[in-house]
C-alpha positions in Angstrom: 8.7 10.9 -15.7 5.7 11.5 -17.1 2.9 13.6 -15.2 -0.6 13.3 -15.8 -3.1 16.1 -14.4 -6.3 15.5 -12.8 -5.7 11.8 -12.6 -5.5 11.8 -8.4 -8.9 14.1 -8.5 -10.2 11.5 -11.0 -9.6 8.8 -8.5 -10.5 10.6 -5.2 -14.0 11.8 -7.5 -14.9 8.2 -8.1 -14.1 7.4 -4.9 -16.5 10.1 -3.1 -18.8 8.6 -5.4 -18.4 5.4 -4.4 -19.1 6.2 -1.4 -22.9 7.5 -1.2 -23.4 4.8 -3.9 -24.5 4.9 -7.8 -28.2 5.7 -8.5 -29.0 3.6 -11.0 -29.8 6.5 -13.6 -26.1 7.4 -13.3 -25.0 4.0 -13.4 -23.6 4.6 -17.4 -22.1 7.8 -16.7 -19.9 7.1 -14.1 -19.0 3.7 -16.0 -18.2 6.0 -18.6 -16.0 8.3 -16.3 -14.0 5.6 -15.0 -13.6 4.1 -18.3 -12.3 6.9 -20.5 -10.3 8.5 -17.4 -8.4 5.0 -17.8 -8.2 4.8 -21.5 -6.6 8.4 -21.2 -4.2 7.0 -18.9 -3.2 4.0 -21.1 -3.3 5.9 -24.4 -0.7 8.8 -22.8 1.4 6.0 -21.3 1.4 4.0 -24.9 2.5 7.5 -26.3 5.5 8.3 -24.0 6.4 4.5 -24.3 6.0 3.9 -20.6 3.2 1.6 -18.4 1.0 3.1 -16.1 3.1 1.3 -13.3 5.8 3.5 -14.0 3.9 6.7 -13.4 4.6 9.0 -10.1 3.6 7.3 -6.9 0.4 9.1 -6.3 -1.0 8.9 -9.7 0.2 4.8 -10.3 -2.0 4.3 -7.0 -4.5 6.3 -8.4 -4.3 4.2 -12.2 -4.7 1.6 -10.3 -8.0 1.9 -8.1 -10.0 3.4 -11.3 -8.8 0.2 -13.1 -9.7 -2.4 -10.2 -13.4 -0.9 -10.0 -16.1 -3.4 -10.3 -18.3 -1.6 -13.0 -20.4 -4.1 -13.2 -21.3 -4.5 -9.0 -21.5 -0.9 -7.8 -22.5 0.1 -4.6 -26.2 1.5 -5.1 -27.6 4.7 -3.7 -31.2 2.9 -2.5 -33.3 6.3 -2.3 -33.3 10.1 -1.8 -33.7 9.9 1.9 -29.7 8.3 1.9 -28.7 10.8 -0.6 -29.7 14.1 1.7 -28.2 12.1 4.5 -25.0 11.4 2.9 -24.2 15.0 0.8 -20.6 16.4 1.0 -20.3 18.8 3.6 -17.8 21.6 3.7 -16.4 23.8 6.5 -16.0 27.5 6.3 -12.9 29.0 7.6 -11.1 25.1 8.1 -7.9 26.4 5.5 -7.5 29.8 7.7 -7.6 27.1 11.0 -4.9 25.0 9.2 -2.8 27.7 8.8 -2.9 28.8 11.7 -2.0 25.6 13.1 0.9 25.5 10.5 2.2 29.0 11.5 2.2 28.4 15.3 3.8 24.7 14.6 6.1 26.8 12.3 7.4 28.9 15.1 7.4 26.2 17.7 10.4 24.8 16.0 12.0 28.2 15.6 12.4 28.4 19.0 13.5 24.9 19.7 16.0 25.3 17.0 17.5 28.5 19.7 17.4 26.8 22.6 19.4 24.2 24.5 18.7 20.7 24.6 17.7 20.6 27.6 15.4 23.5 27.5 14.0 21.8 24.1 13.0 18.7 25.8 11.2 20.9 28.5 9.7 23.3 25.6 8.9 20.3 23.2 6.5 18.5 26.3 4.6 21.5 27.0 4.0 23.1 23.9 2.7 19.4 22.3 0.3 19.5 25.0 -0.9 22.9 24.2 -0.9 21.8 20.4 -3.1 18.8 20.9 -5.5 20.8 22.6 -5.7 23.6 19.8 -6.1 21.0 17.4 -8.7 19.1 19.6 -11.1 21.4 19.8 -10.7 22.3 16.0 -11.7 18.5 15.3 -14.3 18.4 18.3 -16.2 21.5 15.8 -15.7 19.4 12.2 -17.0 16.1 14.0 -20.1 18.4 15.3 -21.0 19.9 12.8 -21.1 16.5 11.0 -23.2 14.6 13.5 -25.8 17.6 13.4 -26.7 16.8 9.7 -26.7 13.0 10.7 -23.2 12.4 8.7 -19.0 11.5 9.3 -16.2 13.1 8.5 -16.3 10.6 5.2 -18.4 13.0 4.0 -16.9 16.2 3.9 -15.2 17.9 0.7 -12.3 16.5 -0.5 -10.2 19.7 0.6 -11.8 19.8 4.3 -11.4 15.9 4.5 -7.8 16.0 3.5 -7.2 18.6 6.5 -9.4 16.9 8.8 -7.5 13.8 8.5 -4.4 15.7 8.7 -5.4 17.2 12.2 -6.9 14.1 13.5 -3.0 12.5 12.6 -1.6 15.3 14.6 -3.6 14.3 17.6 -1.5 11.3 18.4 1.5 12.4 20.2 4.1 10.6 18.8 2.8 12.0 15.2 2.5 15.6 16.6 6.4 15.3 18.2 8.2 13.3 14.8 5.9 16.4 12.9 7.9 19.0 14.9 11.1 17.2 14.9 11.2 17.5 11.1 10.0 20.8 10.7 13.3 21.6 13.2 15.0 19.8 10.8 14.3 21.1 8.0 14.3 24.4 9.0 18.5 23.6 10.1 19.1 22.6 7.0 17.2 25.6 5.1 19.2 27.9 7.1 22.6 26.6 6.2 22.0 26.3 2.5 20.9 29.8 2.6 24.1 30.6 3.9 26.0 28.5 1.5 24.5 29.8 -1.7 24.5 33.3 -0.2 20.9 34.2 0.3 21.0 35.1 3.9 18.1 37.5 3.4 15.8 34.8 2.5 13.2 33.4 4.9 12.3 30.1 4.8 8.6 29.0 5.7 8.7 25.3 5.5 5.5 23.7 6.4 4.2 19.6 6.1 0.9 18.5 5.5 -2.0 16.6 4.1 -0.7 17.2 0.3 -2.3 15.4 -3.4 1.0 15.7 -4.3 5.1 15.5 -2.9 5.9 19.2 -2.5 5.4 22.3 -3.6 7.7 25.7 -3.6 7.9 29.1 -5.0 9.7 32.6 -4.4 7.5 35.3 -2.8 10.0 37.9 -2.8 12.9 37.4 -0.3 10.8 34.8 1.5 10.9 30.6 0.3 7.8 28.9 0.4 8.3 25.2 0.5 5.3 22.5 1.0 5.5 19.2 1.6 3.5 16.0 2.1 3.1 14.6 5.4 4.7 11.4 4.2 8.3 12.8 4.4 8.1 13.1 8.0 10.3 9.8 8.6 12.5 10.7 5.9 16.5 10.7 6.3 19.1 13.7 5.6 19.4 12.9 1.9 16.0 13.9 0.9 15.5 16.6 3.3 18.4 18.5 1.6 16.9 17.6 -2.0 13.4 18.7 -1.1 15.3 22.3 0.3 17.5 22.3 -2.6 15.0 22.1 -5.1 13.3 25.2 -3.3 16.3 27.3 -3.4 17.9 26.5 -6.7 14.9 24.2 -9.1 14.1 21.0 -10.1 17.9 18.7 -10.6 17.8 15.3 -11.6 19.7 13.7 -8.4 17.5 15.3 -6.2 14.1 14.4 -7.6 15.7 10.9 -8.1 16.4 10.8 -4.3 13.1 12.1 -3.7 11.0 10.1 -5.7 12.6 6.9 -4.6 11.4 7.8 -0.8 8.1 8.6 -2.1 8.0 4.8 -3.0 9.1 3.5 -0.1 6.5 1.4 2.5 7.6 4.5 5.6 6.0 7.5 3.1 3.0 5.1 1.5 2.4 3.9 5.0 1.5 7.5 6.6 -0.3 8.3 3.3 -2.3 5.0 4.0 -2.8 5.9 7.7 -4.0 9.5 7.1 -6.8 7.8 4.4 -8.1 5.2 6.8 -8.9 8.0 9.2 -12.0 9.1 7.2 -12.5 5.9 5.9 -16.1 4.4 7.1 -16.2 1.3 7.9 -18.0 -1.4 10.5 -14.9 -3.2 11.4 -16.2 -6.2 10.7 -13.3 -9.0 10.1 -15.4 -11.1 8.5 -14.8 -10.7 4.3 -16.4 -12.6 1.4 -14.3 -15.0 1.5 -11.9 -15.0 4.3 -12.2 -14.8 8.1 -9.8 -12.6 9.8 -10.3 -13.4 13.3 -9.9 -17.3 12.4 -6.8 -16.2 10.6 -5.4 -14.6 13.6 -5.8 -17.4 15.7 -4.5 -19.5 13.4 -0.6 -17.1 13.0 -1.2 -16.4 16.7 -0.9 -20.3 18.1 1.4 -20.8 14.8 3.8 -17.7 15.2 3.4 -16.4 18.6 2.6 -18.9 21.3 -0.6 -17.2 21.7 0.6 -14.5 23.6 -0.4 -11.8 21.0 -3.6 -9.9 22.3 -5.3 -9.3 19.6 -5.5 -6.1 17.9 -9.1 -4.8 16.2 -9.1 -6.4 12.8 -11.1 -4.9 9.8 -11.0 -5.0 5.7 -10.7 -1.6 3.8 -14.1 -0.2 2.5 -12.3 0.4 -1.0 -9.5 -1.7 -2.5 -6.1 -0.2 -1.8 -3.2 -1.0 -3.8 -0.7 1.2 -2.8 -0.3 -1.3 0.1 -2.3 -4.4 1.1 -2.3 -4.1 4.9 -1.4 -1.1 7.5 -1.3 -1.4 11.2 -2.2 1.8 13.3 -0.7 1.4 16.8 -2.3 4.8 18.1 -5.8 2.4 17.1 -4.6 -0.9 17.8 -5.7 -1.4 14.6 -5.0 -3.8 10.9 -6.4 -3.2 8.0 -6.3 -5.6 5.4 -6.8 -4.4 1.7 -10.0 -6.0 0.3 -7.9 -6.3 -2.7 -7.0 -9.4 -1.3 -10.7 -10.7 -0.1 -11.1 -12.8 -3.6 -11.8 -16.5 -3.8 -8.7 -16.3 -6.4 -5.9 -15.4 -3.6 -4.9 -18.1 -2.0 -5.3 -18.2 2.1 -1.6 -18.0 2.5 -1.4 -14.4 0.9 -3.3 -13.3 3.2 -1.9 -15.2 6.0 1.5 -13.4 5.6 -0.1 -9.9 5.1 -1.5 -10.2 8.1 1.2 -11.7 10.1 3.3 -9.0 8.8 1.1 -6.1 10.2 0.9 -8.3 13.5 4.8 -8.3 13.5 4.6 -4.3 13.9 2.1 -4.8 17.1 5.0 -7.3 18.0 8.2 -5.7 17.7 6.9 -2.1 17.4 9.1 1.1 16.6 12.6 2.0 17.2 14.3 5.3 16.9 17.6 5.4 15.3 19.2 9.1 15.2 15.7 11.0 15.2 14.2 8.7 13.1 11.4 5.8 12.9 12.5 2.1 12.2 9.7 -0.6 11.9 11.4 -2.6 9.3 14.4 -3.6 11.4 16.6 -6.7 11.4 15.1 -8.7 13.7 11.7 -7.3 12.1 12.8 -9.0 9.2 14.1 -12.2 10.0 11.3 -13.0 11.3 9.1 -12.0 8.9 11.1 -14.4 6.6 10.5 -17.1 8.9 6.6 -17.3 7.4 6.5 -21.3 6.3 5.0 -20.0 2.9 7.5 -16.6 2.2 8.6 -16.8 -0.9 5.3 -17.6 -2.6 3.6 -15.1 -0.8 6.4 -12.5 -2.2 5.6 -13.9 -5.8 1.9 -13.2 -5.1 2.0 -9.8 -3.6 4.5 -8.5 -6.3 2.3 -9.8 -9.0 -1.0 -8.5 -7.8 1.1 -4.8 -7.2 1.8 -4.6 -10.5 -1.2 -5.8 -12.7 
């Protein structure tokens, strides 16, 4: 598959940009970035005889947003006054904090690995307590430090926003305890491979996080370093063992087949998409350019539901997503609607079914099946298929994911 460097920094530049707005003097540069960072993209993909929509995950999504920018309608930067408001802040020491939160979360599961169940259960209660407050008051600091030079977490680095989103995911209990569970998991399984291909001197440090990319691993002696995206926490058996597999023995094509298919599934885009929204500003407004997503509630709500749903906070993505086109948050109570679908071209019933689909998590919510998360189950699904307009809808979403 082919890999293309600095296309995910490309995106997430343009998109920091995009944020604080274009002054109009840099109005042909960045045109030119986003340009010739695509053209590089297309003219690589022409050469290897692929199309961008067969790239990796990561950089596909990434393809895509530089592509969808409106060059012509950028958001402007008004004076200088919003761009001293607005500068990227960064936060000393928030990599050593991370770690540290990675090491103690690292030996958490140690020790619930050696104990009994019951005593786990006991031990998993009280030390996610103590974790949530450790990470608290770590994210109690960054948010601070950022209202005392009158800005969000949006505008932190790159590298101390992709942690601060990370710890701010953690703080919701039932992300902090399925976080654990794998790294147990993992650990289990990196223990009995060791065994199996005789390196029972080796130390595995497994640790899951905020990550630009799937995983990463190398030797450091007798001890395994293997790092991996947050996104695998709902993962199954299968790609556990291919992620630990390929730290102990290399890259083989079954398991980065395995692993790369899970990396396009909705369960790993959908805790990517959750950890972005969490720095994402926005004024919650449901109220698009074109569509209305409080009427269109009402409207599934009677239709669908009986009116018995209480409505959740309803709001359009700042920036247009296309590695999914809604998300619900249930820690938030929250949907988010991609404004890639706010266009007078999309017809209403698109958007309809995106949204009744996010409103079907809120509905039926999650179920644990053998440790892990199901929120696309059976009866999820049949009634998402009973949506009067399903099968155009489909039509439509497939085609708008892969222009």
């Amino acid at each position: 598959m082919l890999q293309i460097r600095g296309l995910v920094k490309a995106a997430q530049k343009a998109q920091e940009q995009l944020k604080i707005g274009v002054a109009p003097a840099e109005v042909p540069s960045f045109q030119k970035f986003v340009l010739s960072s695509v053209e590089t993209v297309e003219r690589l993909c022409a050469d290897a005889k692929v199309t961008p929509h067969q790239l990796p995950v990561r950089s596909r999504h990434a393809y895509y947003f530089l592509k969808n920018i409106d060059l012509h309608n950028l958001p402007a930067s008004t004076c200088n006054l919003t761009r001293t408001q607005v500068q990227t802040i960064g936060i000393k020491n928030i990599k050593t904090q991370q770690r540290a939160i990675l090491w103690e979360i690292s030996q958490l599961a140690v020790s619930a690995n050696l104990a009994s169940k019951r005593k786990q259960e006991s031990l998993e209660d009280i030390n996610t307590s103590r974790l949530i407050h450790t990470i608290n008051e770590v994210v109690i600091a960054i948010e601070n430090i950022c209202t005392s030079q009158n800005a969000t977490p949006a505008n932190l680095t790159s590298s101390s926003r992709q942690i601060y989103a990370w710890m701010k995911f953690l703080m919701v209990e039932a992300n902090l305890k399925l976080h654990l569970q794998t790294t147990q998991r993992l650990q289990l399984i990196a223990q009995s491979f060791c065994r199996d291909y005789g390196h029972d001197t080796v130390k595995h440090v497994i640790e899951i996080t905020n990550l630009s990319g799937l995983y990463r691993s190398r030797w450091i002696g007798d001890n395994i370093n293997l790092i991996m995206s947050e996104g695998f926490i709902n993962a199954n058996e299968d790609v556990f063992q291919a992620l630990v597999k390929i730290s102990l023995q290399g890259k083989s094509p079954e398991a980065t087949r395995i692993i790369r298919e899970y990396a396009s599934s909705d369960e790993y885009s959908d805790i990517l998409l959750e950890l972005d929204l969490i720095t994402e500003t926005s004024t919650e407004d449901s109220q698009g350019k074109h569509y209305n997503l409080d009427r269109l509630f009402d409207k599934i709500n009677y239709e669908y539901f009986g009116a018995k749903l209480t409505k959740p906070r309803l709001m359009w993505s700042q920036f247009q997503t296309y590695r999914k086109f809604g998300h619900y948050e249930p820690a938030r109570d929250r949907i988010v609607i991609s404004l890639a679908l706010d266009e007078i071209a999309i017809p209403e019933l698109v958007v309809e079914f995106v949204l009744y689909h996010e409103l079907l998590h809120k509905y039926h919510g999650e179920k644990w099946v053998n440790g892990r998360r199901m929120v696309h189950t059976p009866e999820f699904r049949y009634d998402e298929s009973q949506f009067k307009f399903y099968d155009e809808a489909e039509a439509w979403l497939s085609k708008l994911a892969s222009r």
